[in-house]
Phi, psi and omega in degrees: 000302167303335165307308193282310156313338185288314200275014159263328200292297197307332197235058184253129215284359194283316180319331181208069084357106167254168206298113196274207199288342183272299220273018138284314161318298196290343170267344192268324162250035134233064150230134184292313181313300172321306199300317210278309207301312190303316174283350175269333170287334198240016158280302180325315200277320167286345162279336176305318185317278179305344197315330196281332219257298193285348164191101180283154175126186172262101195268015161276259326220161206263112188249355153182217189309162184268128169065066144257146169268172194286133185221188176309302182293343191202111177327304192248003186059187201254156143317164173284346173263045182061028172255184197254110170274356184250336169259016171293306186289299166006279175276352164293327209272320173291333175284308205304331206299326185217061146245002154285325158295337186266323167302275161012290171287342183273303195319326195271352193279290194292003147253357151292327146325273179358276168308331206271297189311325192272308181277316209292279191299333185051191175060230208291319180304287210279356142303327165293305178325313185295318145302341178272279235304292183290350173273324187279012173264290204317338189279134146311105185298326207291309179278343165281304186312301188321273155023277177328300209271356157278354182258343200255120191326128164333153159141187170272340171292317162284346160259022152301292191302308194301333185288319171326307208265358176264318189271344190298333198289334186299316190280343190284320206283343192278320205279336163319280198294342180263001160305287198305352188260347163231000168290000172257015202278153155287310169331318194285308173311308203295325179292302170330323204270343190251356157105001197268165202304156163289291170327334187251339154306306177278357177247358196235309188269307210268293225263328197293343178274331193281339218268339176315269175337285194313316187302293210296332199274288175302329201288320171316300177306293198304327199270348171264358135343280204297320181305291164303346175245032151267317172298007211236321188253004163268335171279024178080334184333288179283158189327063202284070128243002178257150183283123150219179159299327184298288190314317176326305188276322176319319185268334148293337157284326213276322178283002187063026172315301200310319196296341209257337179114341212285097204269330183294347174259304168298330201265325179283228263296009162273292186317334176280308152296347164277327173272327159307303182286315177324331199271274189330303178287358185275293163327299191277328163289359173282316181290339186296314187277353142254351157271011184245114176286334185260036139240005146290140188269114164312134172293335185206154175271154175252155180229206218240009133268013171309155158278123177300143169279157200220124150306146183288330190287017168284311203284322173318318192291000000 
C-alpha cells in the first residue's frame, strides 16, 4: 500500500507542474548567451532613454562642417549637412527601438488570437482564419509595405499599422500549430467537461503552455520591426522628419556618403541595427536552450564509470 502511494505521489500534478515564467527567467540568465543579448539590449535601451540627458538639443541642428570624419569635437564626425552622427544615432535608437517593440507585440498579441481561436473553436473559425493567415503568407511582403505605406499619410503610426497587418501572419500559423498540439492535452478536456469559459480555457489553461513558443515568436516579430522600418525609411517610405536609424541611413544615401568615401555617416546606425537583432537572437536562442532539453549542455561530462542514478522513489524501496 505504501509502494502505491508513493507511486501516485510520484505522479502527482505538483511533480509534473512544468516550469512557468520563474523557471524560464532562472535559464535564461544561466546562458551565457542570453545574459550578453541582454546586457546589449539594455544598454541600446539606457541609451534611448537617456538620449535627452546624454546629447541634449535638436540633434538635427547644423554643428559644423560637412562630411568631417571623427574627431574630439564629434565623435562619430559630422553629415554632409554638418549634424552630429553620434548624436542623430542616440536620439535615432528611440523611434527605431520603439517602434520594433510595439511592432513585435501588437504582431505577436494578433497571432495569438489568431492561433489560439483557430486550434481551440476549430471547424468553420479555424478555416476561416487559416485563409486570411494564408493569403497574408502568400502576399509578397516587400511590395505589400511598399503598397501600404505609400498610400497611407506619413507618420510612426502608420508605419506601426503597416508593419503590424504584414508581420503577423508568420507568427499566427507557428503559434496555431503549437496551439493545436495542446489543445488535445487532458487537462484541456477536463476544462471542458467542468464548463469553464472558452476564453479562460484559452488563456488560462492553453497559453500558460504556451510561453516559451510565445517568447521566441516576439522576439522573432521585434526583430522585423527594426528591420522593416529601417528598410521602409531607406526607400523614403517613411516618416524622413523623424530621427530614427532608418532615415539616418536614408539621408547618408541621398547625400552620397556611400559614393564620397564618407564611412562615419552610414556604418553606425546600420552596425546598431545589426547589434540589436544580434542581441535579440542571442536572447532567443536562451529561450531554445532553455525550454529544448537537447540544446542543453550538460554541467559535467559523464563517463561509463559514473554510478547510474536511482530515482529516489527507487531508493525509498
Amino acid at each position: 500500500m505504501a509502494e502505491l502511494d508513493r507511486g501516485l505521489t510520484s505522479t502527482s500534478p505538483a511533480r509534473r507542474r512544468p516550469r512557468g515564467r520563474d523557471g524560464l527567467l532562472r535559464g535564461l540568465l544561466g546562458s551565457g548567451k542570453a545574459v550578453a543579448g541582454l546586457i546589449i539590449l539594455a544598454v541600446f535601451a539606457a541609451v534611448a532613454l537617456l538620449a535627452p540627458v546624454i546629447s541634449p538639443g535638436d540633434p538635427t541642428v547644423i554643428q559644423g562642417l560637412g562630411a568631417q570624419p571623427p574627431s574630439a569635437d564629434h565623435l562619430l564626425g559630422t553629415t554632409s549637412k554638418g549634424q552630429d552622427v553620434l548624436a542623430l544615432n542616440i536620439w535615432g535608437a528611440r523611434s527605431s527601438l520603439f517602434v520594433g517593440f510595439v511592432v513585435g507585440i501588437l504582431a505577436t498579441f494578433v497571432g495569438l488570437l489568431v492561433g489560439l481561436a483557430s486550434a481551440y473553436l476549430g471547424r468553420t473559425v479555424d478555416n476561416l482564419l487559416s485563409l486570411v493567415t494564408n493569403v497574408f503568407l502568400l502576399l509578397p511582403g516587400l511590395p505589400l509595405l511598399v503598397i501600404l505605406a505609400a498610400f497611407l499619410p506619413p507618420g510612426l503610426g502608420t508605419v506601426i499599422l503597416v508593419l503590424v497587418i504584414t508581420g503577423w501572419a508568420g507568427s499566427a500559423r507557428v503559434l496555431r500549430a503549437q496551439a493545436l498540439s495542446i489543445r488535445g492535452k487532458d487537462f484541456v478536456a477536463a476544462a471542458q467537461v467542468t464548463g469553464e469559459n472558452p476564453l479562460r480555457i484559452m488563456f488560462r489553461e492553453m497559453l500558460p503552455n504556451m510561453a516559451s513558443i510565445v517568447m521566441s515568436t516576439l522576439l522573432a516579430c521585434i526583430i522585423f520591426g527594426i528591420g522593416a522600418q529601417a528598410g521602409l525609411e531607406f526607400l523614403g517610405l517613411g516618416d524622413i522628419s523623424t530621427v530614427s536609424w532608418g532615415t539616418n541611413l536614408y539621408w547618408a544615401s541621398n547625400d552620397g556618403a556611400l559614393l564620397t568615401g564618407s564611412w562615419w555617416i552610414f556604418v553606425p546606425p546600420g552596425v546598431s541595427i545589426a547589434l540589436v537583432a544580434f542581441a535579440l537572437a542571442l536572447v532567443n536562442y536562451g529561450v531554445d536552450e532553455t525550454t529544448n532539453p537537447r540544446l542543453r549542455r550538460p554541467r559535467r561530462r559523464v563517463t561509463a564509470a559514473d554510478p547510474t542514478p536511482v530515482a529516489s522513489e527507487e531508493r525509498d524501496r
